[in-house]
Each structure stands twice: as structure tokens, then as C-alpha cells.
C-alpha positions as YAML, in Angstrom:
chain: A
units: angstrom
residues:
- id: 1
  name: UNK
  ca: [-7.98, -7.86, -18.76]
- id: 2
  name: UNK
  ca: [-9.29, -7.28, -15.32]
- id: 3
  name: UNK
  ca: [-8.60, -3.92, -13.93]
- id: 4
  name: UNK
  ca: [-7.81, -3.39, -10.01]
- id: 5
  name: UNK
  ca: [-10.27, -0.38, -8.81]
- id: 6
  name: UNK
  ca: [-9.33, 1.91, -6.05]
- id: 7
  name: UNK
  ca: [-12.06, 0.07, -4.11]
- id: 8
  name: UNK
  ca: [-10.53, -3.23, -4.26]
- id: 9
  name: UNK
  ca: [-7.15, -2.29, -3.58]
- id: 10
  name: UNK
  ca: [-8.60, -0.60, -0.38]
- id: 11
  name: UNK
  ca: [-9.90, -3.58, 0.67]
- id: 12
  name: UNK
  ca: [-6.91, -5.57, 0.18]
- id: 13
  name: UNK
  ca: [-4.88, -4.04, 2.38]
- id: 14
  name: UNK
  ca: [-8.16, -3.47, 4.96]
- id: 15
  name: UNK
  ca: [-8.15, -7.32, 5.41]
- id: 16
  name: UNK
  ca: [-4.49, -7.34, 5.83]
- id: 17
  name: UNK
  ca: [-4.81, -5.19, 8.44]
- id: 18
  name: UNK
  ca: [-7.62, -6.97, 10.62]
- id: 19
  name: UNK
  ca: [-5.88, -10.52, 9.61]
- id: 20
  name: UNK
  ca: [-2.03, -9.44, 10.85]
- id: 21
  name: UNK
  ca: [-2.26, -10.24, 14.82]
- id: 22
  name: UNK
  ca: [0.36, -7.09, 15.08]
- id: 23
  name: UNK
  ca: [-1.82, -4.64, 13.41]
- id: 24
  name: UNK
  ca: [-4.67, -3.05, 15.40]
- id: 25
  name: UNK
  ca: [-5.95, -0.32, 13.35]
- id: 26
  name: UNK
  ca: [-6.50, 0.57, 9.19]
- id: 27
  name: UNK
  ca: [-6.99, 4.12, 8.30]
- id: 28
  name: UNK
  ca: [-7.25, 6.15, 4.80]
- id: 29
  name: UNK
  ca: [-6.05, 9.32, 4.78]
- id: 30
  name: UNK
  ca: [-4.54, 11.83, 2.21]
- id: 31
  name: UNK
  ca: [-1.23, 14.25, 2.21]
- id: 32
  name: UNK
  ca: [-2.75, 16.93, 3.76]
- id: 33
  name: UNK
  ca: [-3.74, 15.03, 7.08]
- id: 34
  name: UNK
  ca: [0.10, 14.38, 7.45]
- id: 35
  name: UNK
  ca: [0.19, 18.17, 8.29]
- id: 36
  name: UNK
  ca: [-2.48, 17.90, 10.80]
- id: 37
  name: UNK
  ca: [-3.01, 15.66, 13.47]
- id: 38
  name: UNK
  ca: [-3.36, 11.76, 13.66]
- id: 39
  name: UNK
  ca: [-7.41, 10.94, 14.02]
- id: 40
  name: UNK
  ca: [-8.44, 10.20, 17.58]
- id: 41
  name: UNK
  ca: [-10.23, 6.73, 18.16]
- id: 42
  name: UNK
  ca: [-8.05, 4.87, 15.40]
- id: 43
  name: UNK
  ca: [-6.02, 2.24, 17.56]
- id: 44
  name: UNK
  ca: [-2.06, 1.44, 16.94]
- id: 45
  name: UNK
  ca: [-0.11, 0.05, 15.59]
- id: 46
  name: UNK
  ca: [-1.98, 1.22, 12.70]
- id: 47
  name: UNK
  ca: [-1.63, 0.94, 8.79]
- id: 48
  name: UNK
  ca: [-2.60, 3.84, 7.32]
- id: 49
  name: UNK
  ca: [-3.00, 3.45, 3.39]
- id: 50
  name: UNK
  ca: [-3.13, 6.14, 0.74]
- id: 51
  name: UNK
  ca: [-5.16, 6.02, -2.96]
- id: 52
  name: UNK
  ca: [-2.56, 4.39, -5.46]
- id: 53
  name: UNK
  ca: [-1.06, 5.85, -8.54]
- id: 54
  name: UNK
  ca: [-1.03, 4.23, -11.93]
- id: 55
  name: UNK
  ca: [2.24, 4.39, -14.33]
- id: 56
  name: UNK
  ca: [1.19, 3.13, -17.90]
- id: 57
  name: UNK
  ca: [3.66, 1.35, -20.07]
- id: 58
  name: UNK
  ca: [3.98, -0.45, -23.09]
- id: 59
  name: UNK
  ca: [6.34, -3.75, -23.94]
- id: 60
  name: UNK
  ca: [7.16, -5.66, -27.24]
- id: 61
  name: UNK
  ca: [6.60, -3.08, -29.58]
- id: 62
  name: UNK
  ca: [2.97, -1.89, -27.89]
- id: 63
  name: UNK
  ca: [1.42, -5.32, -28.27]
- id: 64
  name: UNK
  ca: [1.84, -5.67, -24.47]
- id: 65
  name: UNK
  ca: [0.34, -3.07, -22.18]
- id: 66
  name: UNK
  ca: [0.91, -2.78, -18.46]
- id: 67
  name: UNK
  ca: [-0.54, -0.48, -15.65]
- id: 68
  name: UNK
  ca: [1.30, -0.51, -12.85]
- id: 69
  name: UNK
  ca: [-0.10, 0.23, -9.54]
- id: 70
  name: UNK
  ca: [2.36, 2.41, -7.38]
- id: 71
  name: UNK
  ca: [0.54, 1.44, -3.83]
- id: 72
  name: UNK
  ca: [2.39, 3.18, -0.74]
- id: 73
  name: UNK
  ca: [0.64, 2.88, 3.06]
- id: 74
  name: UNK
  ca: [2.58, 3.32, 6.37]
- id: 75
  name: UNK
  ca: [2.88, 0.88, 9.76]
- id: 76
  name: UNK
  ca: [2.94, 3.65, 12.53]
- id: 77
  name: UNK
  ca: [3.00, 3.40, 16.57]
- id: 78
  name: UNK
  ca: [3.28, 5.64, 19.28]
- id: 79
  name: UNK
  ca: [7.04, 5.91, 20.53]
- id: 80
  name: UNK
  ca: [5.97, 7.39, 23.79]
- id: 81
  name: UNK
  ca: [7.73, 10.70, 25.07]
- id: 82
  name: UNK
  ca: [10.09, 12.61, 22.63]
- id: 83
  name: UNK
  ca: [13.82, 11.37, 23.40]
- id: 84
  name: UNK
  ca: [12.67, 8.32, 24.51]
- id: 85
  name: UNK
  ca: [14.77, 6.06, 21.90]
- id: 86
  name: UNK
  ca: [14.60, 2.38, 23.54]
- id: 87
  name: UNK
  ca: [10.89, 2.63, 22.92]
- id: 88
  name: UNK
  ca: [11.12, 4.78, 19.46]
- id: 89
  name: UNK
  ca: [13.28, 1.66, 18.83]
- id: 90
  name: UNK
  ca: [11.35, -0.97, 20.18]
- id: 91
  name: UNK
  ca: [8.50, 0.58, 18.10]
- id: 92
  name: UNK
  ca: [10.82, 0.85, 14.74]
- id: 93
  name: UNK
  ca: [12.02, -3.19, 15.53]
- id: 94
  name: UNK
  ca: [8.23, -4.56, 15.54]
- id: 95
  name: UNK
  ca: [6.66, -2.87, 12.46]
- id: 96
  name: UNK
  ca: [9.90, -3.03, 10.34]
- id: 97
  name: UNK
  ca: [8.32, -7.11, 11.30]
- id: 98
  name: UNK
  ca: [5.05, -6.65, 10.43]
- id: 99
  name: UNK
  ca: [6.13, -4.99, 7.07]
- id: 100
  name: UNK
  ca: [8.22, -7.80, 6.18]
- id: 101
  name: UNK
  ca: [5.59, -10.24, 7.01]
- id: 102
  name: UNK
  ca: [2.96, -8.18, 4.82]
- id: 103
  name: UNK
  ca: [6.10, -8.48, 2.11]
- id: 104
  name: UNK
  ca: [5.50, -12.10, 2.62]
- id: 105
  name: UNK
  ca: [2.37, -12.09, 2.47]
- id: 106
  name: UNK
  ca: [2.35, -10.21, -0.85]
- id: 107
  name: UNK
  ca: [4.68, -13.19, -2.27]
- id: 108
  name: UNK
  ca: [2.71, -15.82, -1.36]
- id: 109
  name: UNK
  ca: [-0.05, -14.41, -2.67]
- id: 110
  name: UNK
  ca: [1.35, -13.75, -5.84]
- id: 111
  name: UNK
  ca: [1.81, -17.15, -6.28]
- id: 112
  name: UNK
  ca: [-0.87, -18.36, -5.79]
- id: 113
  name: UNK
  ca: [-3.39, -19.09, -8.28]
- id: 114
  name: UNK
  ca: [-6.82, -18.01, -8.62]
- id: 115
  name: UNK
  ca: [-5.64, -14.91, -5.67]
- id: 116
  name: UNK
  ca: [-6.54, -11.53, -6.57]
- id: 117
  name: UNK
  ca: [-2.88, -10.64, -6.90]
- id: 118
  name: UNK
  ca: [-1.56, -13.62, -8.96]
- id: 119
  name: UNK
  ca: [1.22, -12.71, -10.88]
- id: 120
  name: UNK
  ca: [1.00, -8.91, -10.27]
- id: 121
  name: UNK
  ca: [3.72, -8.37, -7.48]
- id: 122
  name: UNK
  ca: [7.52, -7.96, -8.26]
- id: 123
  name: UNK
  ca: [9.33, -8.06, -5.07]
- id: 124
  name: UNK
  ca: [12.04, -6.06, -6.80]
- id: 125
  name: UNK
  ca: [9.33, -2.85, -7.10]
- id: 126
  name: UNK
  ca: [9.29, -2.99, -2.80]
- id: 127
  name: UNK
  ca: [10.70, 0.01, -0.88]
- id: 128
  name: UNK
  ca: [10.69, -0.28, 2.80]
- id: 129
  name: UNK
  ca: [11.37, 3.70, 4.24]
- id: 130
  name: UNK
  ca: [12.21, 4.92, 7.78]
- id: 131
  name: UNK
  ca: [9.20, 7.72, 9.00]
- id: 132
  name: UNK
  ca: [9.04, 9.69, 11.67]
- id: 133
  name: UNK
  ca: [8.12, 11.48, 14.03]
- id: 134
  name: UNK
  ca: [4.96, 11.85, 12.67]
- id: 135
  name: UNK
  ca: [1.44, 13.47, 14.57]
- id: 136
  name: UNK
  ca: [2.25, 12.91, 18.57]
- id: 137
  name: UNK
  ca: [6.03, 11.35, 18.29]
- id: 138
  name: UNK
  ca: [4.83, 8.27, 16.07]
- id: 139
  name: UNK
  ca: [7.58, 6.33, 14.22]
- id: 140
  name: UNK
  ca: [7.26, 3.67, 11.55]
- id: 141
  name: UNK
  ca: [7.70, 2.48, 7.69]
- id: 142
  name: UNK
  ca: [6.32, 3.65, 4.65]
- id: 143
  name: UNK
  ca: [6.19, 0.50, 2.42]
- id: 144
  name: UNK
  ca: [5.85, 1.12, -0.62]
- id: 145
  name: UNK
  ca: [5.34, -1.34, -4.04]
- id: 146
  name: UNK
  ca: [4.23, -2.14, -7.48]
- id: 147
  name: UNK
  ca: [1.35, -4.98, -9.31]
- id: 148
  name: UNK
  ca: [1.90, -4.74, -12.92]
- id: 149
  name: UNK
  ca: [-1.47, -5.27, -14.08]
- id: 150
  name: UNK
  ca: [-2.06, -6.31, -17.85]
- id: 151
  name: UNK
  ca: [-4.19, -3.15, -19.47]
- id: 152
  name: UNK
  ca: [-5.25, -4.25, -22.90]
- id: 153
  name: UNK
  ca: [-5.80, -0.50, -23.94]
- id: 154
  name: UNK
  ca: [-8.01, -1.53, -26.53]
- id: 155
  name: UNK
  ca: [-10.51, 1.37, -27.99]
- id: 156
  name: UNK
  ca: [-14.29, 0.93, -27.31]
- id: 157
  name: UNK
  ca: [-16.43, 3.14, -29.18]
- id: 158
  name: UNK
  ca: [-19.41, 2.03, -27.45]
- id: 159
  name: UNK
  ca: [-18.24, 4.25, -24.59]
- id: 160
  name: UNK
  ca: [-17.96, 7.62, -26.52]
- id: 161
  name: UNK
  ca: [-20.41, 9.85, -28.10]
- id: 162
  name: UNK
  ca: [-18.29, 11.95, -30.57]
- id: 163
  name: UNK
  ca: [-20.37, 14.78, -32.59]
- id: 164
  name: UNK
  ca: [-19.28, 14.99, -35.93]
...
């Protein structure tokens, strides 16, 4: 069993950013920035990723254990003035790209042994979702997706100290 931490998954989808040439900016944030305003300095398109969510399950009678790794993060751009739709459009067009090459990515990668996400990613989990506007009239996708991870769930009592 080798968990994913937060950490790694960060990471992850940090590299993806700087490695996509269509991607010019990563940034974490939480719920409660999406009620504020969009950080200054952070160049678009951006992806902005949020921390993941676990959902724990069990399989064959509880002798297989799964987490599995709800991971959502948005592709968002500027789409210029309000009303202007050719460019809200135009900006809609190229990330609904760039997600589906990240989707590609994710498939590859999954398939490929020795990679960090080998065998974790079910295509079928993947929910691509219209957003906007957002901030200052920014449009975009909220991609969201699944890695089953094995979780072996297995007690250690070298990690408690119970009192009797």
C-alpha cells in the first residue's frame, strides 16, 4: 500500500501545469477565495487546484479496500469585457483543449508502469463542468476525477497509546 499525500497530489498537477505549453499559471486556493477576488500576479490561463477529498470503500467482502481520491481543479482565462461572447468563447474553446489533453495525459499515465498514477485513474470517474464568470469575467472548466488507491486498512498498534 502506498498512500497519495496531499503534498504529492499538489505536485502532480503543479508539473502539469508548467509542462502544458497552454497553461501559464498554477494556483491553490480554497472555497472561500471563490467569493473574493482572483490573486493579482498569478498569470492565465491558469489551473487553479483545490485539496482533494477521500471516499473509502470496501470490495469482495472487505478483503479489498479502496480510497478514492475525489481531485477537482479549474482551467480559467480572462474573457475580456462582460458581453463580449466571441472571446468568452474563444476562451471556453481553448481550455475545454487543454482539459482534454490533461484527460490524456491522465490516461497515459495510468498506463504506464512504474508512473505515480499507474493503475489509479478510471476515465469513467472524469467530469468536465462549464464555470463562469468567475473573479473579473473569467470563464473556464472545472475538471473534476477519481484514483482509486488500494488502502490496506490494516490496524497498527504501534501507532496508538491506549490507557487501560
Amino acid at each position: 500500500m502506498v498512500r497519495k499525500t496531499h503534498s504529492e497530489i499538489i505536485n502532480f498537477h503543479k508539473n502539469i501545469a508548467a509542462a502544458h505549453v497552454g497553461i501559464n499559471g498554477f494556483y491553490r486556493f480554497d472555497m472561500n477565495e471563490i467569493i473574493g477576488q482572483f490573486r493579482s500576479g498569478v498569470p492565465t490561463p491558469a489551473l487553479l487546484l483545490e485539496s482533494h477529498s477521500s471516499e473509502l470503500e470496501s470490495a469482495t467482502k472487505m478483503v479489498s479496500n479502496f480510497n478514492s481520491i475525489k481531485i477537482s481543479f479549474l482551467l480559467l482565462d480572462f474573457a475580456g469585457k462582460v458581453g463580449d461572447f466571441e472571446k468568452q468563447n474563444e476562451v471556453l474553446d481553448r481550455l475545454e483543449n487543454i482539459a482534454l489533453d490533461i484527460v490524456s495525459y491522465l490516461v497515459k499515465e495510468n498506463k504506464t508502469n512504474g508512473s505515480w498514477l499507474f493503475g489509479m485513474f478510471d476515465i469513467n470517474s472524469v467530469r468536465i463542468e462549464k464555470i463562469g464568470p468567475l473573479f473579473d469575467n473569467m470563464y473556464g472548466w472545472n475538471v473534476i476525477y477519481a484514483l482509486k488507491n488500494h488502502e490496506s486498512m490494516v490496524f497498527d498498534v504501534n501507532k496508538w497509546n491506549f490507557n487501560p
